[in-house]
mmCIF file as Biopython writes it, N, C-alpha, C and O atoms, coordinates in Angstrom:
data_model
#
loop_
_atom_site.group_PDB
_atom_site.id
_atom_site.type_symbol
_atom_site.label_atom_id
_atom_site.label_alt_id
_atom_site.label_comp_id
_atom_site.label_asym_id
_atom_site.label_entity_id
_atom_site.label_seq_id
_atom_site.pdbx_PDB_ins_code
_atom_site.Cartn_x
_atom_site.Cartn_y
_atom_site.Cartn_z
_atom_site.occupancy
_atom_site.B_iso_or_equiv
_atom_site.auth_seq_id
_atom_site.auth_asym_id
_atom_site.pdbx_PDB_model_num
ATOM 1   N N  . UNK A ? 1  ? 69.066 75.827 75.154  1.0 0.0 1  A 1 
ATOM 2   C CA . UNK A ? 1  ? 70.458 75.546 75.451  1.0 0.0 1  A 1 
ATOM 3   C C  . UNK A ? 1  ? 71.199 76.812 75.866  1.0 0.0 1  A 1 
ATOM 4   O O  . UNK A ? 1  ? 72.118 76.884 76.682  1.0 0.0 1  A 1 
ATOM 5   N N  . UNK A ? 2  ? 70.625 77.825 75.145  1.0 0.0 2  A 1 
ATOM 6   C CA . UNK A ? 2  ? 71.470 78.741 75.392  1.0 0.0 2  A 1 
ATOM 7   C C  . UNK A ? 2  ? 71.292 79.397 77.239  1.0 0.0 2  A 1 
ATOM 8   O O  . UNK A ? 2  ? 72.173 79.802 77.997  1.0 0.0 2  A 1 
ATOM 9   N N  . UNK A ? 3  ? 69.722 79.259 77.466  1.0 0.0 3  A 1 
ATOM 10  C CA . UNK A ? 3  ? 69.566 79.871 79.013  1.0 0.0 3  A 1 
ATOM 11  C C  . UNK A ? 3  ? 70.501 78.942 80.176  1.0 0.0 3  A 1 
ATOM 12  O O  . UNK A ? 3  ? 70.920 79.329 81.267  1.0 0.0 3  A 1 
ATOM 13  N N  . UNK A ? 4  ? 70.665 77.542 79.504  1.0 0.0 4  A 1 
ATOM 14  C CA . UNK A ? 4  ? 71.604 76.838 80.731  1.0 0.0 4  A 1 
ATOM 15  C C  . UNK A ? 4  ? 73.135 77.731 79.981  1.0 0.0 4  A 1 
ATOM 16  O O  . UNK A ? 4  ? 73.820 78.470 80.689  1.0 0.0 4  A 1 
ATOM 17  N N  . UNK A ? 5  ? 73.299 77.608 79.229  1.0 0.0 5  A 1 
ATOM 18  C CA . UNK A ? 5  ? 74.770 78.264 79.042  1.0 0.0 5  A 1 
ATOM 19  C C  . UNK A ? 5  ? 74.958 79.394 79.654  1.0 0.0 5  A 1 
ATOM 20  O O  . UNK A ? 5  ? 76.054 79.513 80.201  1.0 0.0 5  A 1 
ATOM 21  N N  . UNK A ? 6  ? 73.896 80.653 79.766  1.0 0.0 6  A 1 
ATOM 22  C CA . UNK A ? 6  ? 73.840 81.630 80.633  1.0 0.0 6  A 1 
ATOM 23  C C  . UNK A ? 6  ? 74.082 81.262 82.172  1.0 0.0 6  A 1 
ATOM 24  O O  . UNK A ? 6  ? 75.010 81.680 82.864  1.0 0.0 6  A 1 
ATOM 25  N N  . UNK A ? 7  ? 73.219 80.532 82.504  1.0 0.0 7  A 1 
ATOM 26  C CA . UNK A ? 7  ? 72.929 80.184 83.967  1.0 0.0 7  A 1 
ATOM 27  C C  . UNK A ? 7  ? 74.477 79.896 84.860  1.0 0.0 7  A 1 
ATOM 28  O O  . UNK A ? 7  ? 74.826 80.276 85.978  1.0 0.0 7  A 1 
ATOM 29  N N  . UNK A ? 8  ? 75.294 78.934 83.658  1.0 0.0 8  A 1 
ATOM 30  C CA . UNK A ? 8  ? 76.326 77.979 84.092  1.0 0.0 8  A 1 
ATOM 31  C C  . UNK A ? 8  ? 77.324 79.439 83.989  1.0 0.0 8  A 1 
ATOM 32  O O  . UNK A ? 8  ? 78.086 79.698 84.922  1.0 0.0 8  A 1 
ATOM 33  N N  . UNK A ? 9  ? 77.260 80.104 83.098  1.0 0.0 9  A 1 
ATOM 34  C CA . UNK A ? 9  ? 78.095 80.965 83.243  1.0 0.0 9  A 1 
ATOM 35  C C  . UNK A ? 9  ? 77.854 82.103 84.389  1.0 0.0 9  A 1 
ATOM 36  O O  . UNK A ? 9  ? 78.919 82.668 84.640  1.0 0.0 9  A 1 
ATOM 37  N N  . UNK A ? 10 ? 76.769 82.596 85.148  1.0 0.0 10 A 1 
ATOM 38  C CA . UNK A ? 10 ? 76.530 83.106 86.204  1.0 0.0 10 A 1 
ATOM 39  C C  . UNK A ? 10 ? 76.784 82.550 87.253  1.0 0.0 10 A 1 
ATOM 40  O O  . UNK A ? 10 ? 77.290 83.192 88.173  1.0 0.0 10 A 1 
ATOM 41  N N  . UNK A ? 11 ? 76.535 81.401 87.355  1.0 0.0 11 A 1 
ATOM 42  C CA . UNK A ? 11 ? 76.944 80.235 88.854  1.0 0.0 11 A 1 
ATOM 43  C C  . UNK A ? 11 ? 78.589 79.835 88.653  1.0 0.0 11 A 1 
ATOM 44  O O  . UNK A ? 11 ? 79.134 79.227 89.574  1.0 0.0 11 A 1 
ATOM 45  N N  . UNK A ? 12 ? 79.298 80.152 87.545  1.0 0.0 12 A 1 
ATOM 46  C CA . UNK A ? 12 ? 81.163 79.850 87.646  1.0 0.0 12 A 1 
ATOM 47  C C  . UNK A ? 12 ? 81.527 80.838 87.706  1.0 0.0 12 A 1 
ATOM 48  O O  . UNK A ? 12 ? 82.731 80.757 87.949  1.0 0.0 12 A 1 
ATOM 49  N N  . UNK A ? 13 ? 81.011 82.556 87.581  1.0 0.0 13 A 1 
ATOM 50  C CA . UNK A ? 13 ? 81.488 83.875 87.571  1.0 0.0 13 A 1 
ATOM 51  C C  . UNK A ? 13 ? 81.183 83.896 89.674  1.0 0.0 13 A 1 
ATOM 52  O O  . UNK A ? 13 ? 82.062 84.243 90.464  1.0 0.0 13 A 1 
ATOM 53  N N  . UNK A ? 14 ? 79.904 83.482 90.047  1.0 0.0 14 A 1 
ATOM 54  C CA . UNK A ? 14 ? 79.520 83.425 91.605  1.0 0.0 14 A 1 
ATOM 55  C C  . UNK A ? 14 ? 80.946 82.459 92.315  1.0 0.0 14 A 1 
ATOM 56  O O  . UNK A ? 14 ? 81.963 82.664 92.978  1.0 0.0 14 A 1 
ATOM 57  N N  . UNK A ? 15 ? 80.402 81.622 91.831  1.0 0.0 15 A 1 
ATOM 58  C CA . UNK A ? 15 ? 81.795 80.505 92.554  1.0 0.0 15 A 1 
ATOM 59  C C  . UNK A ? 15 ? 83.000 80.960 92.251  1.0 0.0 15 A 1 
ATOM 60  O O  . UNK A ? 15 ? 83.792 80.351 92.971  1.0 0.0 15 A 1 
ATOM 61  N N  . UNK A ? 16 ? 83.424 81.527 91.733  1.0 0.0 16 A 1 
ATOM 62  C CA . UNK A ? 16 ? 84.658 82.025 91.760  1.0 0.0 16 A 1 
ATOM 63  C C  . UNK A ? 16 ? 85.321 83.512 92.815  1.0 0.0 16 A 1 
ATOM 64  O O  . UNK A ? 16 ? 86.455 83.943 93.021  1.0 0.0 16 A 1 
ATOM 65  N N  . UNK A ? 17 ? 83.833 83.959 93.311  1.0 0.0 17 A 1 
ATOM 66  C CA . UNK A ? 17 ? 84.153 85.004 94.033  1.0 0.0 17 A 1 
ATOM 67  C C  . UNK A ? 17 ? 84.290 84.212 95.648  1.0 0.0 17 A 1 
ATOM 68  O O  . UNK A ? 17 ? 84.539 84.934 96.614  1.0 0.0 17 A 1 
ATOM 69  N N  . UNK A ? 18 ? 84.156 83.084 95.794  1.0 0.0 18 A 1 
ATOM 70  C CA . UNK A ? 18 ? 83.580 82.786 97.527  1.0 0.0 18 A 1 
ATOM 71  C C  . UNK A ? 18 ? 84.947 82.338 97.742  1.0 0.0 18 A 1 
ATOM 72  O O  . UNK A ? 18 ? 85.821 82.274 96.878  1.0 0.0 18 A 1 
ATOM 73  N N  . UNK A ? 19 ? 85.070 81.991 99.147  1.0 0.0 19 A 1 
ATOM 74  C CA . UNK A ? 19 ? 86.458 81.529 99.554  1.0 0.0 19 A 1 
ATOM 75  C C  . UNK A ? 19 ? 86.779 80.040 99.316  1.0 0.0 19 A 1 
ATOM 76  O O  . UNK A ? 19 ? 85.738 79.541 98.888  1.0 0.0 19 A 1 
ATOM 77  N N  . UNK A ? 20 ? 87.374 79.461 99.365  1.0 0.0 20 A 1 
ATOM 78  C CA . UNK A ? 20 ? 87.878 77.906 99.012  1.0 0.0 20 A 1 
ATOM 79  C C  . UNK A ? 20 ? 86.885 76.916 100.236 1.0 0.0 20 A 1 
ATOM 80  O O  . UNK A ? 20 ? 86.349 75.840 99.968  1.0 0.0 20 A 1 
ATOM 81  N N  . UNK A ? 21 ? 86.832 77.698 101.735 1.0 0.0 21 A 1 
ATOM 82  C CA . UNK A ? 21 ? 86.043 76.640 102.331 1.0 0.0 21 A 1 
ATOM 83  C C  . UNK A ? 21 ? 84.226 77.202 102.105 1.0 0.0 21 A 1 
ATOM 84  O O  . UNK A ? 21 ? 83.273 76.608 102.610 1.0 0.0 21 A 1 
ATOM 85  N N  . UNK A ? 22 ? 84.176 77.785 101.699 1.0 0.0 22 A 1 
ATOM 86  C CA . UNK A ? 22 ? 82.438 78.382 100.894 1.0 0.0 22 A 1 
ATOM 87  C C  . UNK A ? 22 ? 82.768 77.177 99.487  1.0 0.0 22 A 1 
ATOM 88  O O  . UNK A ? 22 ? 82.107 76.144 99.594  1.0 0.0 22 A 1 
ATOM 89  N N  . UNK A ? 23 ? 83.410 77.226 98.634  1.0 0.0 23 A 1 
ATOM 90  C CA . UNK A ? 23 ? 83.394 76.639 97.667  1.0 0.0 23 A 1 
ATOM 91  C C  . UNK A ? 23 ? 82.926 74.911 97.989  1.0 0.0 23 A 1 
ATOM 92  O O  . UNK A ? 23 ? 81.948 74.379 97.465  1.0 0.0 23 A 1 
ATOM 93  N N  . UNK A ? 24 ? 83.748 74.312 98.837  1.0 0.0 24 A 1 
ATOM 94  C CA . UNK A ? 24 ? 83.525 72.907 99.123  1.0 0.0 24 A 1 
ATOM 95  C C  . UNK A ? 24 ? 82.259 73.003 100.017 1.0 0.0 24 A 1 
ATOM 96  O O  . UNK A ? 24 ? 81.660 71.927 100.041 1.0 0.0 24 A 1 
ATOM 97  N N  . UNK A ? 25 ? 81.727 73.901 100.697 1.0 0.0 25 A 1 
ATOM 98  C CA . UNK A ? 25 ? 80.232 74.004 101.064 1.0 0.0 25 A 1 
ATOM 99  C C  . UNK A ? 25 ? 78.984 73.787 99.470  1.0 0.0 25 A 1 
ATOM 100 O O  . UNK A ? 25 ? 78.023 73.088 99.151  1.0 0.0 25 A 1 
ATOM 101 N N  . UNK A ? 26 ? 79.641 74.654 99.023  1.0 0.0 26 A 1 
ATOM 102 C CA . UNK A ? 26 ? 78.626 74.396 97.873  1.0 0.0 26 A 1 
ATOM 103 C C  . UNK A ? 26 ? 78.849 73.475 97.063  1.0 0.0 26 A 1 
ATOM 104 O O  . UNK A ? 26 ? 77.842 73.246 96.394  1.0 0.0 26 A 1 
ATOM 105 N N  . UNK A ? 27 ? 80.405 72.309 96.596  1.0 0.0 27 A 1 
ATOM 106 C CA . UNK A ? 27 ? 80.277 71.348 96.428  1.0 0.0 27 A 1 
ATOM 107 C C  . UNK A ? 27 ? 79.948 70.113 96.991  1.0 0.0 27 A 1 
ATOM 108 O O  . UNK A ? 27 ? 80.254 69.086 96.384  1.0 0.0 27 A 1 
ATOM 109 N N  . UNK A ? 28 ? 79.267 70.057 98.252  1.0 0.0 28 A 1 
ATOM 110 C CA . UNK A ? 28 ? 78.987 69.408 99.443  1.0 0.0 28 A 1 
ATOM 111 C C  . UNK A ? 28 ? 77.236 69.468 98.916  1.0 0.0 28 A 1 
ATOM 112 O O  . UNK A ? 28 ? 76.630 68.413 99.101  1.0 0.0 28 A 1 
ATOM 113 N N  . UNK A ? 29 ? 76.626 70.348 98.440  1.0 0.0 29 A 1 
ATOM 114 C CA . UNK A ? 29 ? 75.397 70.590 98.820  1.0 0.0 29 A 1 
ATOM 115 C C  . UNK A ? 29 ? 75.289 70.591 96.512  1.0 0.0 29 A 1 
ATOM 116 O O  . UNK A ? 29 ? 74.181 70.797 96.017  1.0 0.0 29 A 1 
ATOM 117 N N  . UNK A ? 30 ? 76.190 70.415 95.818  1.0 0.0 30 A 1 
ATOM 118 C CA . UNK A ? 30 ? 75.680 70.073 94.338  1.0 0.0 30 A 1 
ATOM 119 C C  . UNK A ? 30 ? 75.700 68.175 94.846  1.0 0.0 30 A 1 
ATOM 120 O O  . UNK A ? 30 ? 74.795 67.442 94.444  1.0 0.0 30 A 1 
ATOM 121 N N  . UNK A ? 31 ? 76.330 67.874 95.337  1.0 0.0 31 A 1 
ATOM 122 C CA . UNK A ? 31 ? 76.295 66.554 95.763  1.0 0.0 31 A 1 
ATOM 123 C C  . UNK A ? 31 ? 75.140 65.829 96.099  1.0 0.0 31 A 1 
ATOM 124 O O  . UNK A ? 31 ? 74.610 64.882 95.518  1.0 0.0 31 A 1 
ATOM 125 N N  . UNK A ? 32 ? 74.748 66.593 97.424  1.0 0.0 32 A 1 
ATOM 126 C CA . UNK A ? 32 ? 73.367 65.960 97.842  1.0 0.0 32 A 1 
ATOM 127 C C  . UNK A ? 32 ? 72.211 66.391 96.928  1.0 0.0 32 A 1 
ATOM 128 O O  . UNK A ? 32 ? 71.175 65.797 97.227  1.0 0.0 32 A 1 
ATOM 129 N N  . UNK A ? 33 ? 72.076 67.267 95.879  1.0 0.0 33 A 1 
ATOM 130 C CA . UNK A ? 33 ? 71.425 67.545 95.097  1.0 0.0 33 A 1 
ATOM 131 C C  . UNK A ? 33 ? 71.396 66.305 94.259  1.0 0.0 33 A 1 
ATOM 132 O O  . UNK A ? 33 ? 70.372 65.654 94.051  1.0 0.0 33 A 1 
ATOM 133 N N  . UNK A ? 34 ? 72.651 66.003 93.764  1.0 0.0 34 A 1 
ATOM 134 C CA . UNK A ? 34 ? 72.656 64.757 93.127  1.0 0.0 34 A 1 
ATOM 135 C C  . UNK A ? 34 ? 72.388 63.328 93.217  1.0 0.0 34 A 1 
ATOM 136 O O  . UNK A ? 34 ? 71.992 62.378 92.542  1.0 0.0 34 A 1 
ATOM 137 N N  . UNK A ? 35 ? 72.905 63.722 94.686  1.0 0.0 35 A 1 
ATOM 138 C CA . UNK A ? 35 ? 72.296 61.946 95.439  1.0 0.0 35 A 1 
ATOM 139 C C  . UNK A ? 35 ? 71.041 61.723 95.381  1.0 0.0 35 A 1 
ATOM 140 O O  . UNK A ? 35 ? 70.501 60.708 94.941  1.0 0.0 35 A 1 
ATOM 141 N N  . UNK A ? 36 ? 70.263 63.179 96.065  1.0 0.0 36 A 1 
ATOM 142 C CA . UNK A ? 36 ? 68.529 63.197 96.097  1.0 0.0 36 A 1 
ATOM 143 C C  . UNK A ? 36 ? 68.062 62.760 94.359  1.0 0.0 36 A 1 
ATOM 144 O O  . UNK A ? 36 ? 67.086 62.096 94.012  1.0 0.0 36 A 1 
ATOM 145 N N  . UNK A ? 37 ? 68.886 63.247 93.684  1.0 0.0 37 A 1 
ATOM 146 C CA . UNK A ? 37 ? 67.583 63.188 92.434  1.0 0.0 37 A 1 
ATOM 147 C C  . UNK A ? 37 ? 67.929 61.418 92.048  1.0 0.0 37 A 1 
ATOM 148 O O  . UNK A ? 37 ? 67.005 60.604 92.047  1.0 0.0 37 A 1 
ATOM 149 N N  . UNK A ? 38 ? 69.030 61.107 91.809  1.0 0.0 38 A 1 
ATOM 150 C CA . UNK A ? 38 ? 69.559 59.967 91.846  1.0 0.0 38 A 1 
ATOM 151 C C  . UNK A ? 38 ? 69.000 59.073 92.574  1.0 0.0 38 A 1 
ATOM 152 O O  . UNK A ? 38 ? 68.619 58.003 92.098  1.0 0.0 38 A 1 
ATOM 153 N N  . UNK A ? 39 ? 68.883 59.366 93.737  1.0 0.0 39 A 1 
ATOM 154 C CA . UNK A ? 39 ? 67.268 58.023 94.659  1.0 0.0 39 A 1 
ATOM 155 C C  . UNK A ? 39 ? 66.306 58.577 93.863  1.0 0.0 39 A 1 
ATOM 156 O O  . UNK A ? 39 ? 65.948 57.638 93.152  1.0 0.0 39 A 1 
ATOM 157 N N  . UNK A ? 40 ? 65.767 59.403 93.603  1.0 0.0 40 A 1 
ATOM 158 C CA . UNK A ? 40 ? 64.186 59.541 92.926  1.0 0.0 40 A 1 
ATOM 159 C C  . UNK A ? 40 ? 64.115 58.700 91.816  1.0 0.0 40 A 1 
ATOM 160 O O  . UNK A ? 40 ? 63.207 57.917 91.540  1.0 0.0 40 A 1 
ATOM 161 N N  . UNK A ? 41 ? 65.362 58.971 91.071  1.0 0.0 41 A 1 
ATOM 162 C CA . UNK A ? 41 ? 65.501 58.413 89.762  1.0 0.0 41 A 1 
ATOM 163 C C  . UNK A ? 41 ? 65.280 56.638 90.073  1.0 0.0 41 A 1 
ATOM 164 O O  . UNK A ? 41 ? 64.513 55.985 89.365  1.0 0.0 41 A 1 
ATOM 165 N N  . UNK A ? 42 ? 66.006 56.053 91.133  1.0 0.0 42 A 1 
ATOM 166 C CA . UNK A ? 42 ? 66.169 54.653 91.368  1.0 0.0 42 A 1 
ATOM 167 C C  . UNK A ? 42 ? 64.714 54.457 91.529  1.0 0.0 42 A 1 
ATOM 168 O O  . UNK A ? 42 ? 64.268 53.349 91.232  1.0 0.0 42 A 1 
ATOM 169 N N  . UNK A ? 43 ? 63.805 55.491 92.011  1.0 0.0 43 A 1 
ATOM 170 C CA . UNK A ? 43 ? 62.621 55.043 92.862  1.0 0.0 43 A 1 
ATOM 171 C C  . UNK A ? 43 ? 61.563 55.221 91.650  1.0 0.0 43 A 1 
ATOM 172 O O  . UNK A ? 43 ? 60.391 54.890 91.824  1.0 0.0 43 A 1 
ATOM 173 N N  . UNK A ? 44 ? 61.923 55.652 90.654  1.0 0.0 44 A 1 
ATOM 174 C CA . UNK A ? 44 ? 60.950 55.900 89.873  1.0 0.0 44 A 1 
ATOM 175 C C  . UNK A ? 44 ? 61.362 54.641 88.591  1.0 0.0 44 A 1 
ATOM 176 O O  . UNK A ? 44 ? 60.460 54.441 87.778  1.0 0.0 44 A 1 
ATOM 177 N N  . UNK A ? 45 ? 62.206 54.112 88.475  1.0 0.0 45 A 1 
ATOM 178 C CA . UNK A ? 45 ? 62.508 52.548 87.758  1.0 0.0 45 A 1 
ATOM 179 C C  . UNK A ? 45 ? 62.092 51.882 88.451  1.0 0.0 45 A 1 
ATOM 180 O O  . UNK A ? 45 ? 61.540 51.002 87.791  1.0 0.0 45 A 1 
ATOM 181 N N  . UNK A ? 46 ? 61.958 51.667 89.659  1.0 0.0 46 A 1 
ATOM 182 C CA . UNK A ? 46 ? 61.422 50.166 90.633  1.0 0.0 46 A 1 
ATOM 183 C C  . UNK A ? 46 ? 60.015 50.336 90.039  1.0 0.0 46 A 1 
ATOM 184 O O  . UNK A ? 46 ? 59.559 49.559 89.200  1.0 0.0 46 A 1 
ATOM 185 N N  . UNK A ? 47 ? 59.125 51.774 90.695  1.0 0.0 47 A 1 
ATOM 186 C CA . UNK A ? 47 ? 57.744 51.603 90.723  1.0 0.0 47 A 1 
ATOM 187 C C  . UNK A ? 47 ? 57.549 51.431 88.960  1.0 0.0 47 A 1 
ATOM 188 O O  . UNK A ? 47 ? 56.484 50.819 88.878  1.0 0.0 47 A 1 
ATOM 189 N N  . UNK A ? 48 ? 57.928 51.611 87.890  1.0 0.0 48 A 1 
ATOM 190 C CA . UNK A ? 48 ? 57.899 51.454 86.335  1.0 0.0 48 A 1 
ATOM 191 C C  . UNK A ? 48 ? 58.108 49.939 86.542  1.0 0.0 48 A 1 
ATOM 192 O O  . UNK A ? 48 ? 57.058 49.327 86.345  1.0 0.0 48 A 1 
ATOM 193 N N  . UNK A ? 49 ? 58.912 49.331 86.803  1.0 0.0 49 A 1 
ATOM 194 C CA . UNK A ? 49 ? 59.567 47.661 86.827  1.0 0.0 49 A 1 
ATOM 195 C C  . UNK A ? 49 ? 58.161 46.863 87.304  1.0 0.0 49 A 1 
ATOM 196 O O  . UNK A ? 49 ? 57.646 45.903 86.731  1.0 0.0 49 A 1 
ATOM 197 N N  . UNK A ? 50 ? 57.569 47.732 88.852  1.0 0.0 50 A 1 
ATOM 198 C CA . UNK A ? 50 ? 56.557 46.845 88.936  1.0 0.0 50 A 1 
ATOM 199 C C  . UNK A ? 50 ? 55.234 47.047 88.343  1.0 0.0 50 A 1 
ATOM 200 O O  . UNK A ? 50 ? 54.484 46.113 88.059  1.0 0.0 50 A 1 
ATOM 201 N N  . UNK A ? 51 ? 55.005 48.087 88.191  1.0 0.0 51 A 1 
ATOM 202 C CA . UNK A ? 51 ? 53.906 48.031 86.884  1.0 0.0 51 A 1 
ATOM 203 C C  . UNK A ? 51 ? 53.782 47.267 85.813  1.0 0.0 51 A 1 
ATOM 204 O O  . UNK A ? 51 ? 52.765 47.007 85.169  1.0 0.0 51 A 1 
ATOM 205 N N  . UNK A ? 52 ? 55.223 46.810 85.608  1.0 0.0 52 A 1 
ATOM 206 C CA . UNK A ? 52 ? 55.166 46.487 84.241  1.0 0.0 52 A 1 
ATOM 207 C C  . UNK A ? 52 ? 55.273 44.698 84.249  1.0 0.0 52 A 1 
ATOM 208 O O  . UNK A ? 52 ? 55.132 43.987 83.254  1.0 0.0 52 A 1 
ATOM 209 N N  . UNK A ? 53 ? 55.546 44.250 85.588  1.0 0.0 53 A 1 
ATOM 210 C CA . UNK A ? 53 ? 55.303 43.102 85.831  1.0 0.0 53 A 1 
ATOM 211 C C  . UNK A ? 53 ? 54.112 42.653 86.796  1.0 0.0 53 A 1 
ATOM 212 O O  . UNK A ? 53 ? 54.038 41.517 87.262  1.0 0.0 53 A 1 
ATOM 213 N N  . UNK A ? 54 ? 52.963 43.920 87.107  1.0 0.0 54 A 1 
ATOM 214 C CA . UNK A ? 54 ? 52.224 43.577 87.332  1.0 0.0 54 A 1 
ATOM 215 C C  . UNK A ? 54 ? 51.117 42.524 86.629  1.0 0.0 54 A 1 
ATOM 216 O O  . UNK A ? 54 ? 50.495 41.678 87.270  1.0 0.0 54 A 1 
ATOM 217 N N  . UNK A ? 55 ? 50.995 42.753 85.148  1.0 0.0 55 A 1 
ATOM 218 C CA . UNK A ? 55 ? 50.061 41.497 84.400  1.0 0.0 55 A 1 
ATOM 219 C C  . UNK A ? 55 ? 50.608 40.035 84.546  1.0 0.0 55 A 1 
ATOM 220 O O  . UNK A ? 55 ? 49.872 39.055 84.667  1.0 0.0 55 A 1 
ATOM 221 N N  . UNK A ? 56 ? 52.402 39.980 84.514  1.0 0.0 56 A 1 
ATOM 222 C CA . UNK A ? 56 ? 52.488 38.818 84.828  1.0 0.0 56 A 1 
ATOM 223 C C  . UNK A ? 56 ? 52.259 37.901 85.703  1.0 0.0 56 A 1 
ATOM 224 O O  . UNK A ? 56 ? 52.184 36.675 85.635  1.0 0.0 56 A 1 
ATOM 225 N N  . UNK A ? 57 ? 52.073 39.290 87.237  1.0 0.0 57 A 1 
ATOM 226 C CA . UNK A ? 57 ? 51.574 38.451 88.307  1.0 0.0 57 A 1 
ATOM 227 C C  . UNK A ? 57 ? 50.130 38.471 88.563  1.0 0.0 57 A 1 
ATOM 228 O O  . UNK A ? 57 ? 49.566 38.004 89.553  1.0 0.0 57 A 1 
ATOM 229 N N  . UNK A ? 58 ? 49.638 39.016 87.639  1.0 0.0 58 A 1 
ATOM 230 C CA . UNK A ? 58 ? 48.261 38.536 87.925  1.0 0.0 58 A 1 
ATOM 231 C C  . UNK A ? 58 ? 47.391 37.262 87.594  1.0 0.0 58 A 1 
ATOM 232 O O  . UNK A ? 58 ? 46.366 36.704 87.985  1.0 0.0 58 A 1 
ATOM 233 N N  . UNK A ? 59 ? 48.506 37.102 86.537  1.0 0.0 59 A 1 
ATOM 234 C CA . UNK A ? 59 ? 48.132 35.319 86.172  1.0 0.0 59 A 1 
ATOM 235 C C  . UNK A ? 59 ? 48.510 35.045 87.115  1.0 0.0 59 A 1 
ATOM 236 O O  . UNK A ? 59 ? 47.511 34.947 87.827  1.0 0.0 59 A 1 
ATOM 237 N N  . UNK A ? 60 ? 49.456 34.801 87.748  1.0 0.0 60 A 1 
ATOM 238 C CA . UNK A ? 60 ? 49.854 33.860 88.776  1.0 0.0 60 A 1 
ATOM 239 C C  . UNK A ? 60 ? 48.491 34.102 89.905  1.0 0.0 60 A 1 
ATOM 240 O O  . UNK A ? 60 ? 47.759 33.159 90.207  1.0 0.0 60 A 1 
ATOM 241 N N  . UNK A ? 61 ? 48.303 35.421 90.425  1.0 0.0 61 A 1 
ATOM 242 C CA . UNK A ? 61 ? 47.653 35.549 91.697  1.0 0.0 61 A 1 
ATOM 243 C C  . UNK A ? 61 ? 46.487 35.187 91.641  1.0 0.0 61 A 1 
ATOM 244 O O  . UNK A ? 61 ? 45.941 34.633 92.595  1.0 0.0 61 A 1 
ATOM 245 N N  . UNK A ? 62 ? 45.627 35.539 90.015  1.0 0.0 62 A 1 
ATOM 246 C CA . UNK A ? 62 ? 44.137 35.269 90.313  1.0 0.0 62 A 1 
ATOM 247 C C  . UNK A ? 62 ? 43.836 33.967 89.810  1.0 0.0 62 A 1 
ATOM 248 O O  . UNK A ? 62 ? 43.470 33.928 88.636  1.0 0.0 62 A 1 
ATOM 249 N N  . UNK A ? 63 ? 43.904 32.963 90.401  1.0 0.0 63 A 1 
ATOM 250 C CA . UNK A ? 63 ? 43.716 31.392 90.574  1.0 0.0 63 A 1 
ATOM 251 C C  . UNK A ? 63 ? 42.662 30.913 91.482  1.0 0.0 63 A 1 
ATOM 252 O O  . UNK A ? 63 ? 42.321 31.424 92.549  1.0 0.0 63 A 1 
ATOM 253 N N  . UNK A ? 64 ? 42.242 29.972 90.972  1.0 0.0 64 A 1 
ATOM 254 C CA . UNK A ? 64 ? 40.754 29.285 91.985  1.0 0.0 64 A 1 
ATOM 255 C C  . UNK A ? 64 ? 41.496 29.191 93.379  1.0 0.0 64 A 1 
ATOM 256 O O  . UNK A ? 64 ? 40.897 29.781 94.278  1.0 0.0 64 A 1 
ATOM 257 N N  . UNK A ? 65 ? 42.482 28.672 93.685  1.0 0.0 65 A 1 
ATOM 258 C CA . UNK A ? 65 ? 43.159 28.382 94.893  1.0 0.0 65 A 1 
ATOM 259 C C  . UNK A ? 65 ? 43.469 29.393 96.281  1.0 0.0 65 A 1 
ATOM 260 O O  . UNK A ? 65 ? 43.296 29.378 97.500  1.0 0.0 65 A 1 
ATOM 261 N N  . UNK A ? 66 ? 44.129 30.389 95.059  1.0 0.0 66 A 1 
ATOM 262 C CA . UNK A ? 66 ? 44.471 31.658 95.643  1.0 0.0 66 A 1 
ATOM 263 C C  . UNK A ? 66 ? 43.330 31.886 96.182  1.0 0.0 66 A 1 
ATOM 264 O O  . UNK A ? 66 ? 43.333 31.985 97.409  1.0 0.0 66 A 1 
ATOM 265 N N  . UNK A ? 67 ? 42.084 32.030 95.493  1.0 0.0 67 A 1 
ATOM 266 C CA . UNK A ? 67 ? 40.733 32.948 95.884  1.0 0.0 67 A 1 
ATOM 267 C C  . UNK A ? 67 ? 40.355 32.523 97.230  1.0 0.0 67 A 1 
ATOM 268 O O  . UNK A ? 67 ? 39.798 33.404 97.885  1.0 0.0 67 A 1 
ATOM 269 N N  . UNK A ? 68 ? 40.551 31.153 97.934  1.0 0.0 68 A 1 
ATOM 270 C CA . UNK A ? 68 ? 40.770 30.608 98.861  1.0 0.0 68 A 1 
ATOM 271 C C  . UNK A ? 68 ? 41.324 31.838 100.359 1.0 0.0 68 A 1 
ATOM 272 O O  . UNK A ? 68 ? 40.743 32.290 101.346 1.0 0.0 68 A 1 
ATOM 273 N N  . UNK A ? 69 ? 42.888 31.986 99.709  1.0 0.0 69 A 1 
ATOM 274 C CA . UNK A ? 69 ? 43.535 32.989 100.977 1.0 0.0 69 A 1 
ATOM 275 C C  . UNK A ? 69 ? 42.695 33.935 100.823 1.0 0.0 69 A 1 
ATOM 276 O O  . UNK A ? 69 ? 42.362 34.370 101.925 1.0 0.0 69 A 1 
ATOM 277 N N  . UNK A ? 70 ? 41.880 34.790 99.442  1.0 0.0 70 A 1 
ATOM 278 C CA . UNK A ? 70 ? 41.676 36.326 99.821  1.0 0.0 70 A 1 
ATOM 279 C C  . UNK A ? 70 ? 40.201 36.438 100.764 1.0 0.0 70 A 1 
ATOM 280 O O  . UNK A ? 70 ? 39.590 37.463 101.064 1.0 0.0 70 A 1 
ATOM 281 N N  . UNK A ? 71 ? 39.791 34.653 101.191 1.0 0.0 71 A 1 
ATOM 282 C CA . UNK A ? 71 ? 38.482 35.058 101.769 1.0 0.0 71 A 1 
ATOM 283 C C  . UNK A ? 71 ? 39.026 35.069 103.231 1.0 0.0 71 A 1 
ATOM 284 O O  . UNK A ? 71 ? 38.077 35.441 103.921 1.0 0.0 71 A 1 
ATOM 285 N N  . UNK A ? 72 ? 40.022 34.855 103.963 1.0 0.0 72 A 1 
ATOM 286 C CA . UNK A ? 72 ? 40.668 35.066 105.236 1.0 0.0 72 A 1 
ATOM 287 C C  . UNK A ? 72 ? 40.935 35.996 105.840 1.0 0.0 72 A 1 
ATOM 288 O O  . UNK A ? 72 ? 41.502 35.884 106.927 1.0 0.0 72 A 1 
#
């Protein structure tokens, strides 16, 4: 805890030296930092979601009937 408390305090001592339109550059770009991890994050619950409903569909899929389409 304490090295992010360092860190945060080196990156608000930095940001405080740049000019006001440098500043909204670099709040422009903590943003897309956030958006990016934020899709990863979405993308990494879907592929968990379908793993985890993969057994249910395997009852469904592996059926005498089905076995039918997978010889096509």
């Amino acid at each position: 805890m304490q090295a992010n408390s360092a860190i945060e305090q080196r990156v608000i001592e930095k940001l405080r030296r740049l000019f006001p339109e440098q500043m909204l550059e670099v709040e422009e770009f903590i943003d897309s930092l956030y958006i990016e991890n934020t899709e990863n994050a979405d993308r990494d619950i879907t592929k968990a979601f379908s793993k985890l409903s993969e057994a249910a569909f395997q009852k469904i899929w592996d059926n005498p009937d089905d076995a039918e389409y997978d010889k096509l």
